[in-house]
N, C-alpha and C positions, 0 to 999 in steps of 0.2 A: 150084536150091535150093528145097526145101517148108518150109513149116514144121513143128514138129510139134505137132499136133492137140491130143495130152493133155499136154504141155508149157506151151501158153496157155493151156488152161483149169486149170492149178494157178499161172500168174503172174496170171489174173485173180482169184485167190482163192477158189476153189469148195471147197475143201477135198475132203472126202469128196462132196460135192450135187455136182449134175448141172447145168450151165444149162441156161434155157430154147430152145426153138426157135428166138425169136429171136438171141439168143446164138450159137446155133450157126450161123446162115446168115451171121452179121457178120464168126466166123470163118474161114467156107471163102469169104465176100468180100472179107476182107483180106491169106486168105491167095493167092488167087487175084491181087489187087494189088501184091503185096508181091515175087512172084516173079517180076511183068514189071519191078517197078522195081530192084529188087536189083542190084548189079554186086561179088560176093562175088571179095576180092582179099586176097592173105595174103602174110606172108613169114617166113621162119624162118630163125635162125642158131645153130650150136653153137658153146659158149664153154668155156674149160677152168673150175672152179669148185674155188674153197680156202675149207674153214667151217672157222669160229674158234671154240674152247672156247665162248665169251663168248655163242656167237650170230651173229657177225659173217661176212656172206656175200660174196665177190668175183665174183662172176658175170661175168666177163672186161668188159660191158659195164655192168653196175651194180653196186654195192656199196653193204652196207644194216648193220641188226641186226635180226633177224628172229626169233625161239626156234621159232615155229609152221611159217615154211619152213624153218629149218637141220635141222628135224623130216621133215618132209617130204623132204628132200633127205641127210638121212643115209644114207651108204655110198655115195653118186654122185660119179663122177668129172669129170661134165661136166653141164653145161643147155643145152637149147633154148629161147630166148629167141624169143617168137611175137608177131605183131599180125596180127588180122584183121579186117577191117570188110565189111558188106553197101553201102558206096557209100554219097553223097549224093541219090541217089532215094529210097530210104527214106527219109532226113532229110526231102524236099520233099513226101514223102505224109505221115508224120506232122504236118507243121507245117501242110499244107492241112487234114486233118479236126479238128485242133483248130481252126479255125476257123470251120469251117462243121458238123461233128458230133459232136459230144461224145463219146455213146457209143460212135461208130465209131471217135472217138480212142486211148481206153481200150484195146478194142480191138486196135488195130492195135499200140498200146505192144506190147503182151502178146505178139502173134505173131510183131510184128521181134524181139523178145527169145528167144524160141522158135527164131530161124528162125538169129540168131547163133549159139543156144549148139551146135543142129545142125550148123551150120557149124567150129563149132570141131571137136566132136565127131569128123566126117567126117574131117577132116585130122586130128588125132590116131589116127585109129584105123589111117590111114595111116601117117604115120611109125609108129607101133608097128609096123606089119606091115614096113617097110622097115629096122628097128632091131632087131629079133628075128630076122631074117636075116643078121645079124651075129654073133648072139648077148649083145645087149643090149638091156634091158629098160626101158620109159621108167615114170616115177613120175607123179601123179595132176598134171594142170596148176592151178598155183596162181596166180591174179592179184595184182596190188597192190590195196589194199584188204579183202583174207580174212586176218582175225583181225591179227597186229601186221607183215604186211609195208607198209611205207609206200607213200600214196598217190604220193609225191611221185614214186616209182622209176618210173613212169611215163615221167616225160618221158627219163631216162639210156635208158631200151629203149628207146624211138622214137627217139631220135638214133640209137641205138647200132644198128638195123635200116636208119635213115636211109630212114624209116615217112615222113615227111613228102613226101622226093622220089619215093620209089619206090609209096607206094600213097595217097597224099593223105590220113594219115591226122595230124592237129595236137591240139596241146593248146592250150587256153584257161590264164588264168593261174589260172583254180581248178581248175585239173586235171582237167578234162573233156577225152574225147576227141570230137573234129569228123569225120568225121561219129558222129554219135551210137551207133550199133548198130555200135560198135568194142570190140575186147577187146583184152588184149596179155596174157601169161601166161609163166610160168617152167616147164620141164617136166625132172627130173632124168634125167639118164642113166646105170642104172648096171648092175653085170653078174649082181647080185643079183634073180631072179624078185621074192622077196619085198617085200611094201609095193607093190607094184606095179600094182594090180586096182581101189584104192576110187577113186572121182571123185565129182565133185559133192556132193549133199548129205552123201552120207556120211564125204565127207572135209571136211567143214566142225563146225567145235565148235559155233556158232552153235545150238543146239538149241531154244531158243524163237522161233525165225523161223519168218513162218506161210505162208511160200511151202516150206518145208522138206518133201521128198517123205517120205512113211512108210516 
């Protein structure tokens, strides 16, 4: 797994500017570090899915009130419930250059953040190619924590994946996940093309976020 290049230099905030040289050799050195320490492990389950007038989603292993995803997930008959993490090596290189270098810290945040969302990325575009050979269509992955799905639905999909035994991935009681550079996502299945194409920033309302791609 790489990172991607122009992905950490928009989580480091460059906006439209360029960094400098310096900037640029920190990243092709931590992306370089980042891809010996990584141990990128995922698991995925489909779940049957009933939304309520109200909002109200059952997602076979969580159940929420959500408007933003029963949005997202209108006309789907089913979810894939996802967790993926790049490992506790990452954790162990983050926590060493914040200690000893600052900037290389900042840094490395940006590229293990780069390097998950690729990682997600990668496997969704897979299941899509193995769900479209069925003839069904997957919808844009949505996390806990984007716009009103609760954070808390966290911990119900990591039980509910049984993320803990199977890829070492835990929650803290403030609802972080251990190791760090972990996601978990909700992704609809349905037989409708349509709604089907937007991801990331564009499927986010968020519009004054200043990581938000143009």
């Amino acid at each position: 797994m790489e990172i991607d290049r122009k992905e950490t230099i928009r989580y480091l905030g460059y906006g439209a500017h360029d960094p400098d040289e310096t900037v640029l050799n920190l990243i092709e050195e931590c992306g370089r570090e980042l891809a010996e320490a990584a141990q990128c492990r995922s698991l995925m389950r489909e779940f049957p899915l009933v939304l309520g007038a109200d909002g109200s989603i059952d997602g076979g292993c969580f159940r929420t009130v959500s408007r933003n995803l029963s949005r997202n997930l209108g006309g789907c008959g089913s979810v894939l419930v996802m967790a993926a993490t790049l490992g506790n090596g990452v954790d162990r290189l983050l926590s060493r250059y914040g200690k000893l270098h600052v900037a290389k810290a900042v840094v490395m945040q940006a590229a293990a953040a780069s390097m998950i969302e690729a990682y997600c990325n990668e496997l969704c575009l897979e299941w899509k190619t193995q769900y479209e050979a069925k003839g069904l269509y997957l919808r844009p992955r949505f996390s806990p924590g984007y716009g009103d799905f609760p954070l808390t639905c966290q911990r119900e999909i990591l039980d509910g994946l049984e993320a803990s035994k199977r890829v070492g991935i835990t929650l803290t009681d403030s609802l972080l996940m251990l190791p760090s550079k972990s996601v978990t996502a909700v992704i609809g299945v349905s037989t409708n093309r349509e709604f089907c194409v937007i991801e990331g920033c564009e499927a986010c309302g968020k519009t004054d976020c200043a990581y938000r791609r143009n």
